[in-house]
Structure formats: C-alpha cells, structure tokens
N, C-alpha and C positions, 0 to 999 in steps of 0.2 A: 311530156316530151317523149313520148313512146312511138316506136316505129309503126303502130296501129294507125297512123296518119296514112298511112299507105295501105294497107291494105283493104281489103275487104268490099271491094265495089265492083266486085263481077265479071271481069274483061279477062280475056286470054292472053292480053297483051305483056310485055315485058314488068318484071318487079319494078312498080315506077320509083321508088325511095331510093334504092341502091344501097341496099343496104350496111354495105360495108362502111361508105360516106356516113351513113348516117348514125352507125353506130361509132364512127372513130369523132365524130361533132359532140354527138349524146355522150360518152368516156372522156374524151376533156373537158367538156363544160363538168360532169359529178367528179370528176378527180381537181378543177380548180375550184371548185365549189366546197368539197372537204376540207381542200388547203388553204380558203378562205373562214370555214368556220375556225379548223383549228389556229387559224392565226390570230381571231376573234378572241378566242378563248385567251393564246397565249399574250395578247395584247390586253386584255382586258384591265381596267384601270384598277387600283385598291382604293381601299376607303379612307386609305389616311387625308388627315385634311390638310388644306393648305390656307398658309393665314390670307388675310386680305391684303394689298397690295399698299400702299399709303394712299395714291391719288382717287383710290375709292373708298377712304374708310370717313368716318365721321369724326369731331374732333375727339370724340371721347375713346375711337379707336375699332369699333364696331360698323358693323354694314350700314349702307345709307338702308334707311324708312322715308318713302318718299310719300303722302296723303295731298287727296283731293283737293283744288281751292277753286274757285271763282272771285274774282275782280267783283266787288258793286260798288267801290267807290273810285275815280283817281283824279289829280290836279297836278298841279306843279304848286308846290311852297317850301317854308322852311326845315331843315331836317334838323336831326336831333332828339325827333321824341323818345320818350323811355318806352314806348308801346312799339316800338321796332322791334321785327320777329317777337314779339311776347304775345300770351295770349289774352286776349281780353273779352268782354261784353261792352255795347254802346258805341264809342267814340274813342278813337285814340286820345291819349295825354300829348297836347302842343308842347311842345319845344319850349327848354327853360327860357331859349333866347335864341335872337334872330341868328341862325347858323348861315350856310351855304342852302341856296335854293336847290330841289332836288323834287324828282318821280316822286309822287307818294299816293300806293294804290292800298286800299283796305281789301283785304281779302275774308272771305267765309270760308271758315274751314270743314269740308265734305265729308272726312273719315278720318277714322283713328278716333282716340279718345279723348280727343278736345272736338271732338266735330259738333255744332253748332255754333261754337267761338268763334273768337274775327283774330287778323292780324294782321297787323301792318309791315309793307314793305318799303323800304327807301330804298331807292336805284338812281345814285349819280348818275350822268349822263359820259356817254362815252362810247369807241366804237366794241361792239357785241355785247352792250349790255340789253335786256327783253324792253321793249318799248308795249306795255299793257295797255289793254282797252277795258272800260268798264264792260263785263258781260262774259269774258272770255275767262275759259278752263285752264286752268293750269294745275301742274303739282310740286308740293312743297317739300323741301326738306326738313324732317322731324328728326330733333337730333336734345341733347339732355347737355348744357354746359358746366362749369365745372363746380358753380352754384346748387345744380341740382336744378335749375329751374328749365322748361323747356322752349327751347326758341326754333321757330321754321323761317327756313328761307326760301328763295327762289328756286327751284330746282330743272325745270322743262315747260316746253305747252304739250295740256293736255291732247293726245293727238289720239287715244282709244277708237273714240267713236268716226271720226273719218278714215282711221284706215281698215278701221270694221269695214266699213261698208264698201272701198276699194276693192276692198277681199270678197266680200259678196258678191260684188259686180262682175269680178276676174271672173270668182265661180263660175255662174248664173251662164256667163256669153261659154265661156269653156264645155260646160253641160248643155248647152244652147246649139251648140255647133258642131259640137265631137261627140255629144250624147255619151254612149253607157261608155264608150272609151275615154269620154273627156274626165269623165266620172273618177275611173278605172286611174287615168294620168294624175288625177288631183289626188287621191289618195295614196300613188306613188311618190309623189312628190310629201305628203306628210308623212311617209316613210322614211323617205330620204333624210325629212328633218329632223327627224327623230334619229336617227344612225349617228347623222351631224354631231347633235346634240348630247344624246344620251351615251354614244361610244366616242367620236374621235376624237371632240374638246376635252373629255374628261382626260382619256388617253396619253393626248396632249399633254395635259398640267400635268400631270404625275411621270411626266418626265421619259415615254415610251418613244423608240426612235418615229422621224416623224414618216419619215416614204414608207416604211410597212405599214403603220398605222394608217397615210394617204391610201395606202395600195386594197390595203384589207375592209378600209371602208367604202372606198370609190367603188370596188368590187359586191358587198353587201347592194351598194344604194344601186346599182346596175343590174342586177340580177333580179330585184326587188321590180323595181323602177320598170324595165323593159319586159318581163313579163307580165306584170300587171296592167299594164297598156296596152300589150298588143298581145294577150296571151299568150298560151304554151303549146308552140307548134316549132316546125323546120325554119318558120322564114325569122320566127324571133330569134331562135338558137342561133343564128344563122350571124344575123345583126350581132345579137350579146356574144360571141366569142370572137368576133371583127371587132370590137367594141372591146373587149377586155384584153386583148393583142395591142390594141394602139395605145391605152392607157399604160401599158409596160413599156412599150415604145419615149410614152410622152416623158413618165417617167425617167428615163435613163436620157434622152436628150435634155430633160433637164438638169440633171445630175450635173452633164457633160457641158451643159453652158454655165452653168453656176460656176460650175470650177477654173473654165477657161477665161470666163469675164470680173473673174474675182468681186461678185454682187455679194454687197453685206446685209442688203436691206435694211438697215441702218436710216437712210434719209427720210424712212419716215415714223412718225414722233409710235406710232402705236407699238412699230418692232423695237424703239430703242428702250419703251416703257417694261416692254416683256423683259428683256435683255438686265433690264437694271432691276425688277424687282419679284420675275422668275426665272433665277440664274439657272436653273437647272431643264429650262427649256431653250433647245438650239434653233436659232435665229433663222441659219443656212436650212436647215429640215423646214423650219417655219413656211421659210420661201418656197422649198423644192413640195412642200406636201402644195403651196395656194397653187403652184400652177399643173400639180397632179390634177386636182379636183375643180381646177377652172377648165380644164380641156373636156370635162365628163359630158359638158351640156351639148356641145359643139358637135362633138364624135357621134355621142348617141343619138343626134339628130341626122348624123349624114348618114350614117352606118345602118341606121333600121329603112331609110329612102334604099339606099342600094341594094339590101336585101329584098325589101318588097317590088324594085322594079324588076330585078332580077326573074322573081317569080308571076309576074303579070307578063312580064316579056316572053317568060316560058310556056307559062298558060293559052294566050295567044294566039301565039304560032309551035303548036307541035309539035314540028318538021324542023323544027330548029336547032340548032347542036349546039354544044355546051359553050363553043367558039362563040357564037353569035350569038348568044344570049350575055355572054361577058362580052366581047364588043359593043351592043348595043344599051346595055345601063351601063357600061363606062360611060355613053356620050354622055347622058343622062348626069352624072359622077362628074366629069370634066364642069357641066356648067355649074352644079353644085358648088365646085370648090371653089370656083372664080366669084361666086356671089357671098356664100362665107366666109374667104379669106379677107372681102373688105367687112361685114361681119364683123370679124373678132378686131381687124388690127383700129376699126372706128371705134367697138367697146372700147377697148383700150385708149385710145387715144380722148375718148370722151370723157373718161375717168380721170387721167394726166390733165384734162384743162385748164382746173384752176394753178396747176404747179407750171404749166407750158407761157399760163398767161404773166404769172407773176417773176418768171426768168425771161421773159420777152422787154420787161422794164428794167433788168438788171443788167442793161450792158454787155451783156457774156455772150461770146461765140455759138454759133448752132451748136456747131461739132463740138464746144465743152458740155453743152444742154445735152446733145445725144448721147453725150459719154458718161456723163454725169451717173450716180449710184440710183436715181428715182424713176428718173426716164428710159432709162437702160433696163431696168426689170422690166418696164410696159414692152419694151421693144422686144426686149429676149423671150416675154412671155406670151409677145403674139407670134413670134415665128417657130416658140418651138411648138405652139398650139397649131400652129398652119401645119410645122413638118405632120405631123402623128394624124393633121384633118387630109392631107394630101395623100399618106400613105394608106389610111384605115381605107381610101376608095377602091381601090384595088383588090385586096385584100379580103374585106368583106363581099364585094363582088366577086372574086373567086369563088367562096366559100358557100354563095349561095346560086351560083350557076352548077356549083357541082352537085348542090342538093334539089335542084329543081329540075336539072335535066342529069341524070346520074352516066356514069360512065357505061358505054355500051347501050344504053336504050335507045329508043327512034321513038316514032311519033307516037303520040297518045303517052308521053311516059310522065305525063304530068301528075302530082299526086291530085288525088279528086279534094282533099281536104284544103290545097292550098287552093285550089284555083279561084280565080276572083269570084262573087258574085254581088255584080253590081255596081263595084267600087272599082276606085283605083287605087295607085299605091299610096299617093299621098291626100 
C-alpha cells in the first residue's frame, strides 16, 4: 500500500496519486490497524477453563464422544431388549415380554473402541424423533453409565461427506469463475474463520466485553479479507477504510437501538441457555457484537463496487473532475442500495419464517408479532444494517474519487497501476 502505485511511468503530467490524499488514507488505515492489533492483544482470551454447560455434558458429566454408526438392520417390533444402546456381537436379545411396539434399528459401530460391534437402538415414535433407514450414516453417542458399562445412543445424521463435497463444489465454480481472486476470496474467508473461531468465541466465553471484541475482530477479518482479494493498492485502501468507518457507524447505531428498543434477546432458546449457564457472558453485548459482524458481509460488498467504479470511472474519462466521478458511481451506489436493502431485510425475514409462521396460528396482533423481543431484533437488525449499508455509499465513494482523480490534477491524472485492464469493477 505504498505511494509507488503512482509513480514511475514516465509522463510530465501532474503527480497522479495526490499525494497528500494518499498518504492521509495510507496513516489511518497503519494507525487503525496498530489499534486493532493492540486491541487484539489486550482482548486476547486466557487459558482458564470453563466447565461444560449441563445441556452438553454427558450423564457422567464430561463432553459428549460422538462415533461413527451405520443402520443394517431396521423394523418396527417389540421394545424392551436388554441390547438397547449396549454393545454386542450377532443379534440383539428379544424382549423378556411383549412391550410397547417401537423403531428398532441395529446399528454397526464405525469408530472408537467398540468399532466393529453392533448396537441397538429403540426410538418410540413421536414428533422429532430420527425416522432411520437401513443403509444410512449416522453418529452415536458414547457415553460410560453409572454401571461402568458403555451405552450409545442416537446422536445426529452423519452429514461429513455431503457437505464435504457442497464445499468442493462452492470451491471448484468460485475458482472456476473468479480465478486467482476467487482462490484469493476463499482463503480470506478461512481467515475470517479462523479470527471467528480462534479469537472472538474464545474472547467471548472468557467473559471480554463484546463490541470491542466485535470491533477488533470484524476489523482483523476486513483487513485480512479485503486485501487478500482484491490486493494491496489505492482502490482496496480505499474500500477497507469506507468499510471500517461504517462498521463503527453500524456499531454505535446498534448500541443506540438496543438501548432504545429495550431488546433482551431473550426469546430465543440459544441466548437464554448462555444467560442461565454462562452468567458471566452479556446477552445485550451478545446481540450488539451479531449485528456488528452481520453488517461486515453487506458493507464489504458494497464498499469495494464503489471504490472500484469509482476508479474505472476515473480511468475512462481523464477529463473528468473529482465532482463527476462521485456523481457518477453514486448512480452506480443508489442502485446498489435499492437491490441490497431488499437483500438483507429478505435474509432476515427468511431466517424469522419458522417463528413468523408459528405466531401466524397464535391468534396475536401483527403489531404485538412486530413488537414482540424475536422479531423486533430481525427488524432492528435489518435497518440498522441498511442505515451503515446506505451511508458506507457515499462515504466510500468520496474517499475513492479523491484517490483516483486527486485534488488539483486534470487529465491523464489517473494512476497507471489502477487503471483497468480488461476488466471491470465487478
């Protein structure tokens, strides 16, 4: 990200960079970028541990062990055998005596140290219990009861290998389409997940507030994320400090709506399990950091289009002044927003379905639905995503009409490193 982008290509014409622009872009980005690491540092999670939670432990109090099974046998008969969850060889043991009829699927067990053994499963019938088929993958719970003896149960369908290859497939057309950049975006994106993962959940549980944490991570996966895809030049600086302006934006209009709409996040079951069995993680930060880090995708998508038309607009037409190059990728910016903002407020509302569909049969007022603690976060979290998606255009369009056509130059003052060749912005 050096002013080297500008120079060096021979012409008598004006300094195309501007310097000054470019070094006051280049000095905020390394000065947020310091105060991004040292936040890193001073957020940085410790090692103490945290117990397990009750609804994920196993009965003996330890993490679930979850091993491989396959179905090869199933019927409907009588339940009660003693070879329920137990391990065995051959044939389950029938039922002392005629019980209640019930699922009875023999499973082979894939891994862990009973693998080649069988076990049977019994599953009354009922609504969300697994409905198994002989042939099909699944994984068990391996857990040690109070006998000492070890019993597995149902646990999931095995789903490894189809979403392996989902993921292949995403790859393959990504690298297929966008080439060394799609390449470049995919390995931003396991950047991203790893920041996720390895700093801000840990962060999280150990009790660190959450909007610095949202702010110092969102920041990391944006930095990461945005020059790794579209390299290290003016038109990405350009995007990433448009882009980490709005996320402080998005942040603080969340802040400000959380506080005004008195949202507990509460109505749903996942925030009140954190709430009841890690007390020492806030709910409200919970809320305020998901809709930091749900606005990241939105913004970074609009924000690097305005910069790059910016600069093909520039490139262009030479003759064109800083005015009309920010006029002309607003229009560009204008229809963006209008197609985005149905976008995010459809995410949302796509996500709310099953909760929209199941208060549709309970009788109750829109306007209690609207108000209500569930559908009020979706609401408030698509408008404050819209406010920071509506402002970033602007904003980011400034910042890169000032860097592409500089204050005082005239024609030809386009840098030679941006100018397009071949492409366009998007």
């Amino acid at each position: 990200m050096s002013h080297g982008h500008g120079h060096g290509h021979g012409h008598d014409g004006p300094v195309p960079l501007g310097p000054t622009a470019a070094r006051v872009v280049i000095g905020l980005l390394t000065a947020i970028g310091i105060a991004v690491l040292l936040g890193t540092i001073a957020l940085w999670p410790s090692s103490r541990s945290i117990d397990i939670p009750a609804p994920f432990q196993t009965s003996g109090g330890g993490a679930v062990v979850t091993e491989a099974g396959t179905v090869v046998a199933q019927d409907i008969g009588p339940c009660g055998s003693t070879s329920s969850g137990r391990v065995f060889t051959g044939e389950p043991v029938p039922p002392a005596m005629n019980a209640y009829e019930c699922s009875r699927s023999v499973i082979t067990i894939d891994s862990g140290p009973n693998e080649g053994t069988r076990t049977l499963l019994e599953i009354a019938p009922g609504p969300g219990q697994p409905d198994l088929r002989t042939g099909e993958r699944i994984r068990l719970v391996r857990q040690t009861d109070l006998s000492g003896a070890t019993q597995y149960s149902f646990y999931d369908y095995a789903r490894g290998l189809p979403i392996a290859l989902i993921l292949v497939a995403f790859a393959v057309v990504i690298v297929a389409v966008a080439r060394w950049r799609g390449l470049r975006a995919l390995i931003g994106l396991l950047v991203a997940f790893g920041i996720l993962v390895g700093f801000m959940l840990p962060a999280l549980l150990d009790g660190k507030p959450a909007v610095p944490v949202a702010l110092v991570g969102g920041s990391l996966i944006l930095y990461a994320v945005l020059y790794l895809a579209h390299g290290v030049n003016l038109r990405t600086s350009s995007a990433l400090l448009g882009t980490l302006a709005s996320m402080g934006l998005a942040a603080l209009l969340s802040y400000l709506a959380i506080r005004l709409t008195s949202l507990t996040g509460l109505s749903e079951e996942q925030n009140t399990d954190v709430q009841l069995y890690l007390e020492h993680v806030s709910i409200t930060g919970l809320l305020l950091a998901g809709f930091i880090i749900g606005s990241l995708g939105v913004l970074n998508d609009v924000t690097i289009t305005q910069a790059s038309s910016a600069f093909e607009l520039a490139a262009i037409d030479p003759s064109a002044s800083r005015r009309d190059v920010f006029t002309s990728a607003m229009r560009v910016g204008r229809d963006h927003i209008a197609s985005t903002v149905y976008t995010l407020v459809l995410a949302y509302a796509g996500g709310a379905l099953p909760l929209l569909l199941f208060f549709s049969v309970a009788g109750r007022s829109i306007s209690d639905v609207i108000t209500g603690d569930a559908v009020a976060i979706e609401i408030v979290r698509a408008c404050v995503g819209g406010i920071a998606l509506a402002l970033s255009v602007p904003l980011t369009t400034a910042i890169a009409a000032l860097l592409a056509r500089p204050v005082g130059s005239g024609a030809g003052s386009t840098p030679a490193a941006e100018r397009p060749r071949g492409r366009h912005a998007r």
